[in-house]
PAKOLLO-530648 format. One line per field, with one value per residue (C-alpha): residue number from 0; x, y negated, z; residue in three letters; chain. Coordinates in pm, whole numbers, always signed. Layout:
dotor: NUM, ...
px: X, ...
py: Y, ...
pz: Z, ...
baza: ALA, ...
torza: A, ...
//
This chain:
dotor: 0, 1, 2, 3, 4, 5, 6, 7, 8, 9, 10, 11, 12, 13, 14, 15, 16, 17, 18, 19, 20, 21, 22, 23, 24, 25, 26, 27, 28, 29, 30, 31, 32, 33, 34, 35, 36, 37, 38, 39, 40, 41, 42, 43, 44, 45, 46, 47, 48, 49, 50, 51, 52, 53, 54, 55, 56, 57, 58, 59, 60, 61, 62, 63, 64, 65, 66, 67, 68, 69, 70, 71, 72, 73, 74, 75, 76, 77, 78, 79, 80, 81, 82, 83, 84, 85, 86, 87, 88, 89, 90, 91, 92, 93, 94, 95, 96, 97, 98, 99, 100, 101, 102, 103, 104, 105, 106, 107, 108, 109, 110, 111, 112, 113, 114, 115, 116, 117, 118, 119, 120, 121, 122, 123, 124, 125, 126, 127, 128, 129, 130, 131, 132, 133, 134, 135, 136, 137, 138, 139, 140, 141, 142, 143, 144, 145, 146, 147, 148, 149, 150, 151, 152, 153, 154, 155, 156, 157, 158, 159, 160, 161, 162, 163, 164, 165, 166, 167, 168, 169, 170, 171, 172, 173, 174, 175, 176, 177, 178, 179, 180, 181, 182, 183, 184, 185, 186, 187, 188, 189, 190, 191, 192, 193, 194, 195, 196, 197, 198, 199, 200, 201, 202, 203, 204, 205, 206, 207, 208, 209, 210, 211, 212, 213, 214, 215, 216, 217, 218, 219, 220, 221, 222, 223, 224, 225, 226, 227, 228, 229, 230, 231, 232, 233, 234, 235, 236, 237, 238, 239, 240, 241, 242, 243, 244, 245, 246, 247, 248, 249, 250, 251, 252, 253, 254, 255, 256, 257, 258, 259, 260, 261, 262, 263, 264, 265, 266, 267, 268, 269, 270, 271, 272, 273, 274, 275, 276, 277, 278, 279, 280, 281, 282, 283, 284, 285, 286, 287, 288, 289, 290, 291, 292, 293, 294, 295, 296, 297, 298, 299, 300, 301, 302, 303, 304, 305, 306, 307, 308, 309, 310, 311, 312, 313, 314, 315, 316, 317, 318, 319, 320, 321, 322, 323, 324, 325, 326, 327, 328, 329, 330, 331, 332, 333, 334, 335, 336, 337, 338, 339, 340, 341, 342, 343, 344, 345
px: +6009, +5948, +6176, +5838, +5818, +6151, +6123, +5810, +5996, +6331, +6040, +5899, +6245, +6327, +5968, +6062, +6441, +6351, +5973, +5941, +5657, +5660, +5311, +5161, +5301, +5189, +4835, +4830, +4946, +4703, +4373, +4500, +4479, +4153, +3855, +3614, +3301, +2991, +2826, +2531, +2685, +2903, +2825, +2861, +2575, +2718, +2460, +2591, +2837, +2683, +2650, +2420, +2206, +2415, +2754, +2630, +2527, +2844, +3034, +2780, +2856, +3246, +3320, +3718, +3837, +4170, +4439, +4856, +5076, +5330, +5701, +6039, +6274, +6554, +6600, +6239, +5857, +5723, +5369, +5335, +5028, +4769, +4446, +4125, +3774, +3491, +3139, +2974, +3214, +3227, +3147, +3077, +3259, +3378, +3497, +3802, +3840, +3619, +3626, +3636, +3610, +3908, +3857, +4017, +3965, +4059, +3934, +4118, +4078, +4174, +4156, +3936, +4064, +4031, +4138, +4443, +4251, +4072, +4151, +4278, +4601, +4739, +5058, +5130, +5057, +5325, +5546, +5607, +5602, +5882, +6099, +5921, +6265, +6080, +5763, +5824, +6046, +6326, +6189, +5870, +6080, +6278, +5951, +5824, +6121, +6086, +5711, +5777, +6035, +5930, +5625, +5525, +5504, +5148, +5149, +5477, +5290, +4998, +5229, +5395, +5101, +5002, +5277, +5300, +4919, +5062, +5312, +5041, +4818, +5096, +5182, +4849, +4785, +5148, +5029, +4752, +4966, +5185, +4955, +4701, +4915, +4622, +4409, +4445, +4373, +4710, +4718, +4952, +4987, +5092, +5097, +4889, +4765, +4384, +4195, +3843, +3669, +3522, +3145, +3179, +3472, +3690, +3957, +4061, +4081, +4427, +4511, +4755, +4728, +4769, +4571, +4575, +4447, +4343, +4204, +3853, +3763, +3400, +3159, +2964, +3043, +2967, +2738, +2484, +2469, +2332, +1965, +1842, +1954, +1855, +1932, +2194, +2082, +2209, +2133, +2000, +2283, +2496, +2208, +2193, +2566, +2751, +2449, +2488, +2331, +2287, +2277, +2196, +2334, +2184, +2460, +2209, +2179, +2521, +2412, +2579, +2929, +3184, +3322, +3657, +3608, +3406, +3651, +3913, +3705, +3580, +3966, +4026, +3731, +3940, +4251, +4089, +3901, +4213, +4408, +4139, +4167, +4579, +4574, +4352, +4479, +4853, +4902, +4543, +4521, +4153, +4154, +3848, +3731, +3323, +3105, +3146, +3530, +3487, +3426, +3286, +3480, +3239, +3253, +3542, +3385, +3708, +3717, +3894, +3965, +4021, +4055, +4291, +4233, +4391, +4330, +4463, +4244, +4181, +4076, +3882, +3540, +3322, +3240, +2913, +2839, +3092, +3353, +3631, +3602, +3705, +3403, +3174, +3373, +3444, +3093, +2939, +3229, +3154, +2786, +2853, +3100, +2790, +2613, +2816, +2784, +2606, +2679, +2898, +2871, +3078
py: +3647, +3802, +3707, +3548, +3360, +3224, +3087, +2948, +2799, +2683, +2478, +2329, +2248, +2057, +1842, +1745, +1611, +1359, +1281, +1116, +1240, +990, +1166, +1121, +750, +630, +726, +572, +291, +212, +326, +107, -166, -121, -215, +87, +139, +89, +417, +352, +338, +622, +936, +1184, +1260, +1194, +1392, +1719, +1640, +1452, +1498, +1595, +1297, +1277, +1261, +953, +788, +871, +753, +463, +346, +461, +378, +459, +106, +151, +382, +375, +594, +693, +746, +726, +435, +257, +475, +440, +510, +287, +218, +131, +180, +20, +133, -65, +139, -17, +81, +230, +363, +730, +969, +1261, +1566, +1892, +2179, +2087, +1691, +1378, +1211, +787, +568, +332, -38, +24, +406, +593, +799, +915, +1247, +1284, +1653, +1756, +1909, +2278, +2567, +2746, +3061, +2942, +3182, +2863, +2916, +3258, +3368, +3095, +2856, +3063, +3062, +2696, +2757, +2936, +2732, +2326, +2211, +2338, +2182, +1858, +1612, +1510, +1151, +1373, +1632, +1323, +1196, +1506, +1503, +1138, +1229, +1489, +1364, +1268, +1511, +1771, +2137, +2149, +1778, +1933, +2213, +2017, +1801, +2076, +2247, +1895, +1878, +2219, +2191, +1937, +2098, +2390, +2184, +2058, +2404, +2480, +2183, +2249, +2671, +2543, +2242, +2462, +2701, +2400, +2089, +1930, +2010, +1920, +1542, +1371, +1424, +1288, +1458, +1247, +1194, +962, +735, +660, +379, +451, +153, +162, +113, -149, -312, -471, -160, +112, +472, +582, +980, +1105, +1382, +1472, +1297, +1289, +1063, +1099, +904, +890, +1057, +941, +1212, +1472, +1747, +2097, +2196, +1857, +2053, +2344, +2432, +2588, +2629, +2879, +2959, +3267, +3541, +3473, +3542, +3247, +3113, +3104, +2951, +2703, +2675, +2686, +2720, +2856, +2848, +3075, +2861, +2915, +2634, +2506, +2384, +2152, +1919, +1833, +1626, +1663, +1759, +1781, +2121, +2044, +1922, +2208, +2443, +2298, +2257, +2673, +2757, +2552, +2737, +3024, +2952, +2875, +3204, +3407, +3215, +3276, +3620, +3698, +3500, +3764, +4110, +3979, +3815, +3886, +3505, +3401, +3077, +2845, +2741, +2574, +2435, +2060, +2085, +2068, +1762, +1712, +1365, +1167, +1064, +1254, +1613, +1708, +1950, +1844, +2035, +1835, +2088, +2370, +2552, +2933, +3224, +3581, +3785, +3995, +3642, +3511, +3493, +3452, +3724, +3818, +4154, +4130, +4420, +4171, +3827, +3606, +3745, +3485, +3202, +3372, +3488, +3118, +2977, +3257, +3198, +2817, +2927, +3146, +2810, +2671, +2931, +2790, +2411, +2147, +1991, +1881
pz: -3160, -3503, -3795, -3928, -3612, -3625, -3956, -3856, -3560, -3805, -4074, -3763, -3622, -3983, -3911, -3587, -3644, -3926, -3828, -4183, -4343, -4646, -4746, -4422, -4397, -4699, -4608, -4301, -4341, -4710, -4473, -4147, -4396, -4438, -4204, -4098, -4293, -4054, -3981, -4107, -4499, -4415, -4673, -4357, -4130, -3772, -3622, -3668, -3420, -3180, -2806, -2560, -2386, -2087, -2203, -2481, -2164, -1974, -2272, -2263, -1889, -1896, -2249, -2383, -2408, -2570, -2662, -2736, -2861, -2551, -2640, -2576, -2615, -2457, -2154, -2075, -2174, -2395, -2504, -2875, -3136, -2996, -3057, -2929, -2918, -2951, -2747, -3015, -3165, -2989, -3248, -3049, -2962, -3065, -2889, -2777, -2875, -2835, -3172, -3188, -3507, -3498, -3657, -3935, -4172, -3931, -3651, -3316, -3142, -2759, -2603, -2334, -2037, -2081, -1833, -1972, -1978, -2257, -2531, -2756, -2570, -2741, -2872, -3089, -2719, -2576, -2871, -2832, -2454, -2470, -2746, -2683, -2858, -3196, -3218, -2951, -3063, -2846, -2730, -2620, -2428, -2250, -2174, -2052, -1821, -1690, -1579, -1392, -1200, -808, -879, -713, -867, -900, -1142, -1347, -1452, -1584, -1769, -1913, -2003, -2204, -2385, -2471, -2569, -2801, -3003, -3025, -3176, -3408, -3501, -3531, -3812, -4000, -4073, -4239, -4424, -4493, -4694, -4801, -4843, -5074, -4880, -4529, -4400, -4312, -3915, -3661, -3287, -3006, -2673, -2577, -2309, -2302, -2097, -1978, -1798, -1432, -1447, -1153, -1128, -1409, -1363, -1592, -1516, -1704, -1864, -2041, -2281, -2648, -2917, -3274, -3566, -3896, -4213, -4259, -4586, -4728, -4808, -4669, -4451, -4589, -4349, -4492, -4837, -4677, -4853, -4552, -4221, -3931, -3578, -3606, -3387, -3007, -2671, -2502, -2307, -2642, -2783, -2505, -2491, -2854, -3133, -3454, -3779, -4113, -4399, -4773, -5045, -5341, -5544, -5765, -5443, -5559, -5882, -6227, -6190, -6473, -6534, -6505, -6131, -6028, -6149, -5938, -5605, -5655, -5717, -5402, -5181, -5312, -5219, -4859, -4859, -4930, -4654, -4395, -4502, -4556, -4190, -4023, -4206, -4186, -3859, -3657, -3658, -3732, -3848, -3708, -3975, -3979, -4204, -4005, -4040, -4409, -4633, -5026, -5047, -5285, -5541, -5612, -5544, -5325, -5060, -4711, -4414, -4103, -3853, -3812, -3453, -3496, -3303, -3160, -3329, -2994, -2812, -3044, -2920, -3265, -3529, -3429, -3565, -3799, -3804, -3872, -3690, -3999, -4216, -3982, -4187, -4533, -4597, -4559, -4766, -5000, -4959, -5055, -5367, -5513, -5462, -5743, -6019, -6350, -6244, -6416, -6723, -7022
baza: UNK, UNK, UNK, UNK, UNK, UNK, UNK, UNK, UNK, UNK, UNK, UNK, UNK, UNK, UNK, UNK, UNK, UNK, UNK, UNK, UNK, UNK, UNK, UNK, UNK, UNK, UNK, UNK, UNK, UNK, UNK, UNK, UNK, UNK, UNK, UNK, UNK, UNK, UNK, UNK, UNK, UNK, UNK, UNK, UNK, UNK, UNK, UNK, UNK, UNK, UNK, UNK, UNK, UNK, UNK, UNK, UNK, UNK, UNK, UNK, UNK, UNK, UNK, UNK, UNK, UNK, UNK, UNK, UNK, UNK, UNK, UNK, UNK, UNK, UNK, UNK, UNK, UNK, UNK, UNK, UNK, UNK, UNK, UNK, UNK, UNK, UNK, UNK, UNK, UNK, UNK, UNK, UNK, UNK, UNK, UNK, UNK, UNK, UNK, UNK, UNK, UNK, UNK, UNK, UNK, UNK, UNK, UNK, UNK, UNK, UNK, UNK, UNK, UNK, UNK, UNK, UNK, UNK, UNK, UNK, UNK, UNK, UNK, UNK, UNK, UNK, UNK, UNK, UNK, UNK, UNK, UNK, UNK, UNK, UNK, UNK, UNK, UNK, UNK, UNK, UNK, UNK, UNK, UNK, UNK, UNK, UNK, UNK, UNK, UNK, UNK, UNK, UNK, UNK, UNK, UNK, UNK, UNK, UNK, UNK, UNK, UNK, UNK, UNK, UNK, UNK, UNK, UNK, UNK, UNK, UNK, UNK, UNK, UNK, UNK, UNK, UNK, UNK, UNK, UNK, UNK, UNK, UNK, UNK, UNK, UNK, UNK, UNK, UNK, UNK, UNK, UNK, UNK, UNK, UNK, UNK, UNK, UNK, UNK, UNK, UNK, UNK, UNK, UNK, UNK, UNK, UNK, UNK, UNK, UNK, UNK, UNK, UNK, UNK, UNK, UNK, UNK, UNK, UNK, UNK, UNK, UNK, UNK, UNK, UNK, UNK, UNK, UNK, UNK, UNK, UNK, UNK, UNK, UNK, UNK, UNK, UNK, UNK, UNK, UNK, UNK, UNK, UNK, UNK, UNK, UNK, UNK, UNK, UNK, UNK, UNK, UNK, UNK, UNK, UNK, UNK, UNK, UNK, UNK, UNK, UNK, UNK, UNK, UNK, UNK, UNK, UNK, UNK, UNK, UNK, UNK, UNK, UNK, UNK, UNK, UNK, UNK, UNK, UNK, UNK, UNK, UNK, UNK, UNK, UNK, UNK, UNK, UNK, UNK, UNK, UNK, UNK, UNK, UNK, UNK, UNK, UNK, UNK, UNK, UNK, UNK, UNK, UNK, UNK, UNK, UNK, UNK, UNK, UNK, UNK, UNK, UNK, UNK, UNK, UNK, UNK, UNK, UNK, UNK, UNK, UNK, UNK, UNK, UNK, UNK, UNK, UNK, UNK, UNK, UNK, UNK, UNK, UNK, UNK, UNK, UNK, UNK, UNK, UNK, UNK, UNK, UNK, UNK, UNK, UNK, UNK
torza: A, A, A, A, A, A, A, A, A, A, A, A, A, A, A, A, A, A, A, A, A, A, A, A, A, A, A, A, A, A, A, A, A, A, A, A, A, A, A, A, A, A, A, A, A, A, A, A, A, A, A, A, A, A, A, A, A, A, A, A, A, A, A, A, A, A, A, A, A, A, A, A, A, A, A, A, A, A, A, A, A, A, A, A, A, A, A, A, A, A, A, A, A, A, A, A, A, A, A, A, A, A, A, A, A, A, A, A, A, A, A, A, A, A, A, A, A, A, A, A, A, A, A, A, A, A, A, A, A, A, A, A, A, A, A, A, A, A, A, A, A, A, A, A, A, A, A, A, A, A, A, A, A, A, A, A, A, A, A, A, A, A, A, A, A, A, A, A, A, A, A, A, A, A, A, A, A, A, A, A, A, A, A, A, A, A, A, A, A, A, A, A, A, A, A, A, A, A, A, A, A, A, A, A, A, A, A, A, A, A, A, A, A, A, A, A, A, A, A, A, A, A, A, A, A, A, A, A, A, A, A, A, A, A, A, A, A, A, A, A, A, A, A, A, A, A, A, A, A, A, A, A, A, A, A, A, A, A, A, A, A, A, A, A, A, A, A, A, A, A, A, A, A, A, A, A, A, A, A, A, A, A, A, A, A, A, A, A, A, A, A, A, A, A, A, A, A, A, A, A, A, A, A, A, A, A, A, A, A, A, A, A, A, A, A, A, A, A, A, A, A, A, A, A, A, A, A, A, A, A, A, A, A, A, A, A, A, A, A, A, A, A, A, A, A, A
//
């Protein structure tokens, strides 16, 4: 590992050990006290994100009934944080996660099953591969260890490839944090244990496999304040596949805004810009970052960032045309900053 790397590794091994995030706690536990908004009065336009026809039906007839939190304790796995899902309340899906609103402000994200040759799982996958003690806990790694046992080779290496998926997606989340602490949602990784019911009979199909939740933010997602929108040029099976979109902003749509606040969110689009950027020419990282992984919270005219996939620059199958993969995100986010110019008032 490089002497970046290992520092990176040593801030991650601090998180682990003590687990208390007071930030993080406070949040959750000031939204879970509060009962979820109804979609319909919800800011955000769900729509962006929603599924094709057959999977709303699949989530329809096999709906995710419930959730917990698995961990460690007392010499044995224990299920704790439990987390009930109702049938409507499937949100759709992204590339990697299926997204749930939770009954209170908050909303749950379970992974999909994905091959491991998806390029997701680069260097900083097999960084934690090969040192899980830094980003797993060590109630996770016990765990680990108690599932595999009487397994055969084949189930092991799933489970380890879960858990190892996990702390990815925990390192993932902390070198954006870590760059962006305002500006990142509070988000907690965990393995998790989700219950899917039978169509027929009153059983329950169980799964593990790493989830994570966050606090839902109102306001609109970045992509809604777009002026005009167009299909990017693709073949047709991308088109068909993963569709994409040019957009042009108007930053008017946005109302009267004082100059004060508008200041700060353009020095924050900034500061996002230039970590996009440092992340690409430094480390050949390219941050994933999308218009629908960005939130205007309202009506406090904040920006949020609620996802943080990064990858190997080599792997990363975006850009386009673009020379340099990471000008597919900047220019739009620069696009959207012009957008702003000549706005705010007194």
């Amino acid at each position: 590992m490089t002497e970046k790397s290992r520092e990176a590794g040593d801030r991650m091994r601090s998180v682990i050990d003590t687990f208390s995030d007071e930030w993080m706690e406070s949040a959750f536990h000031r939204y879970r006290q509060m009962l979820a908004p109804s979609p319909d009065s919800l800011p955000s336009d769900f729509r962006l994100r929603e599924s094709s026809l057959p999977r709303r039906i699949y989530e329809r007839l096999f709906p995710v009934d419930h959730v917990f939190r698995m961990s460690w304790k007392y010499g044995a796995p224990f299920l704790e944080d439990f987390m009930p899902i109702s049938p409507d309340a499937f949100a759709g899906r992204g590339s990697y996660k299926f997204v749930y609103r939770l009954p209170w402000r908050m909303v749950l994200k379970v992974s999909k099953e994905i091959l491991p040759s998806d390029p997701i799982f680069g260097s900083m996958y097999r960084e934690v591969a090969r040192n899980p003690e830094r980003f797993l806990s060590a109630e996770e790694l016990e765990l680990l260890e108690h599932l595999c046992q009487r397994k055969g080779s084949s189930t092991k290496e799933k489970l380890h490839f879960k858990f190892h998926r996990l702390g990815m997606e925990r390192y993932h989340y902390w070198r954006v944090r870590e760059a962006l602490p305002d500006l990142v949602l509070p988000t907690r990784f965990f393995m998790g244990k989700r219950y899917r019911k039978h169509f027929v009979t009153e059983g329950f199909s169980e799964k593990v496999t790493p989830m994570d939740s966050q606090i839902m933010l109102l306001g609109r997602h970045l992509k809604e304040f777009a002026q005009a929108v167009r299909p990017a040029d693709q073949n047709s099976v991308a088109r068909a596949l993963s569709p994409k979109y040019d957009f042009t902003f108007h930053g008017e749509r946005f109302g009267r805004v004082k100059k004060k606040v508008l200041v700060k969110i353009m020095d924050d689009f900034k500061r996002l810009i230039r970590f996009t950027q440092d992340l690409a020419l430094n480390e050949k990282l390219i941050y994933d970052i999308h218009t629908e992984n960005i939130i205007i919270t309202l009506p406090e005219f904040e920006l949020k960032i609620f996802d943080f996939h990064i990858f190997d620059h080599h792997l990363y199958a975006g850009g386009g045309d673009f020379e340099r993969p990471e000008r597919e995100h900047v220019e739009v986010l620069e696009r959207f900053l012009e957008s702003l110019s000549g706005m705010g008032g007194d």
